[in-house]
FITI-125476 format. One record per residue (C-alpha): residue in one letter; x, z, y. Coordinates in steps of 0.25 Angstrom, whole numbers, padded with zeros to 4 digits, always signed. Layout:
REM FITI-125476
aXZY...
This chain:
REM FITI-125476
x+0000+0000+0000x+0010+0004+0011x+0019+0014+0016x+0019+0020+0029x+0014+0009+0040x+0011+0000+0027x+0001+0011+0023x-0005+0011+0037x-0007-0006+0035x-0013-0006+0022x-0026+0004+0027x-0037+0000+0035x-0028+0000+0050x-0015+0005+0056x-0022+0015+0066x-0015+0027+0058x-0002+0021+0057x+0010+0034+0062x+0015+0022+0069x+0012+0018+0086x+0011+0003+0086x+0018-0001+0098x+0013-0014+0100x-0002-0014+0099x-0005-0022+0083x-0017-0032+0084x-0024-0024+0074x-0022-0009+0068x-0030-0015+0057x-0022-0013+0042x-0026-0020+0028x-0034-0010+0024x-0030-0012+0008x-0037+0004+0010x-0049+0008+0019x-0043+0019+0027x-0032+0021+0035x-0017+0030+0031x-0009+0036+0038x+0004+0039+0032x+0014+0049+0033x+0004+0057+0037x+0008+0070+0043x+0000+0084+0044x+0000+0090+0058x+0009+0102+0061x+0003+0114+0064x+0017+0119+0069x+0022+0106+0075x+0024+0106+0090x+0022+0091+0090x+0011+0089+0101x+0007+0076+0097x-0005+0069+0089x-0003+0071+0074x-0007+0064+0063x-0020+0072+0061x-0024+0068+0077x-0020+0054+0075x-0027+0051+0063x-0041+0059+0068x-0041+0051+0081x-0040+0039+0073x-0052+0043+0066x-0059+0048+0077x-0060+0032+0083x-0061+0026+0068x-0069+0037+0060x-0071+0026+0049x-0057+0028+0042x-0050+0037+0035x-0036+0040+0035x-0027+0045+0025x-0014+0052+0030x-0003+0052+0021x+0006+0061+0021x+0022+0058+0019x+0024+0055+0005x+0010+0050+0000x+0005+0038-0003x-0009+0032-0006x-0008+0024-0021x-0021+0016-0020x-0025+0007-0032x-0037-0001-0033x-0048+0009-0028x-0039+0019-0030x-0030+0028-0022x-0022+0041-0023x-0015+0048-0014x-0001+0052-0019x+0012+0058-0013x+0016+0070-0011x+0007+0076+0001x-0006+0071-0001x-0013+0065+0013x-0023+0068+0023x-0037+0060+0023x-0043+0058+0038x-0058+0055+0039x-0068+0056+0050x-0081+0052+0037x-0084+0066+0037x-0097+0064+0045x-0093+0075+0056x-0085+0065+0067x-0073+0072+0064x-0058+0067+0056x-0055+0077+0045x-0044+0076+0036x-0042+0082+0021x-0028+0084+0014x-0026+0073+0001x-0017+0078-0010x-0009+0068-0017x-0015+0063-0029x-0029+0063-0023x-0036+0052-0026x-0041+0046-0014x-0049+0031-0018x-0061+0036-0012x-0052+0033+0002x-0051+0016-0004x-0067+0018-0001x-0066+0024+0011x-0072+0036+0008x-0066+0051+0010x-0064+0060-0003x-0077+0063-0009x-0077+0078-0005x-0074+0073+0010x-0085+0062+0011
């Protein structure tokens, strides 16, 4: 599937891509060989960091705020998403973060993915059964 920005291509756009374009691209639209969007090398906010900028979390959460129809999986250093035919599997050593503003409420939650989960119902475009 991709690696890194290679990820960010192969989902449905580039809008949660680490990376600021500096030339404004004729399209953030991706190939969308999956229905949502990734963002990889995800990284959790510091609750001790003295960093004053947006983090991850706030970057993700805006984005979803002006395009509530995606969902966005963060991956965090190390893992990966294996996905063959209509299934996927999270693997790596850390696991992921899934970001979804389908909760009926208006708002972006976001709930912790251990590695090994199996994650196809996201190829539907649908949040785990629990969180739907």
């Amino acid at each position: 599937m991709g690696s890194s920005a290679g990820t960010n291509v192969a989902t449905v756009s580039i809008h949660t891509t680490n990376d600021m374009p500096i030339i404004h691209p004729p399209t953030l639209h991706a190939i969308a060989l999956v229905p949502f969007n990734i963002n990889p090398h995800y990284v959790e906010p510091d609750p001790n960091s003295t960093h004053k900028g947006e983090t991850r979390d706030d970057r993700i959460t805006e984005y979803l705020e002006l395009d509530p129809k995606y969902i966005v999986l963060g991956l965090k250093e190390g893992a990966w998403l294996r996905v063959e035919g209509d299934q996927a599997t999270l693997g790596g050593t850390y696991g992921g973060r899934l970001f979804s503003a389908h909760n009926g409420d208006g708002k972006v939650h976001s709930t912790d993915i251990a590695p090994g989960t199996d994650v196809s119902y996201l190829l539907r475009g649908q949040l785990p059964p629990e969180k739907a």
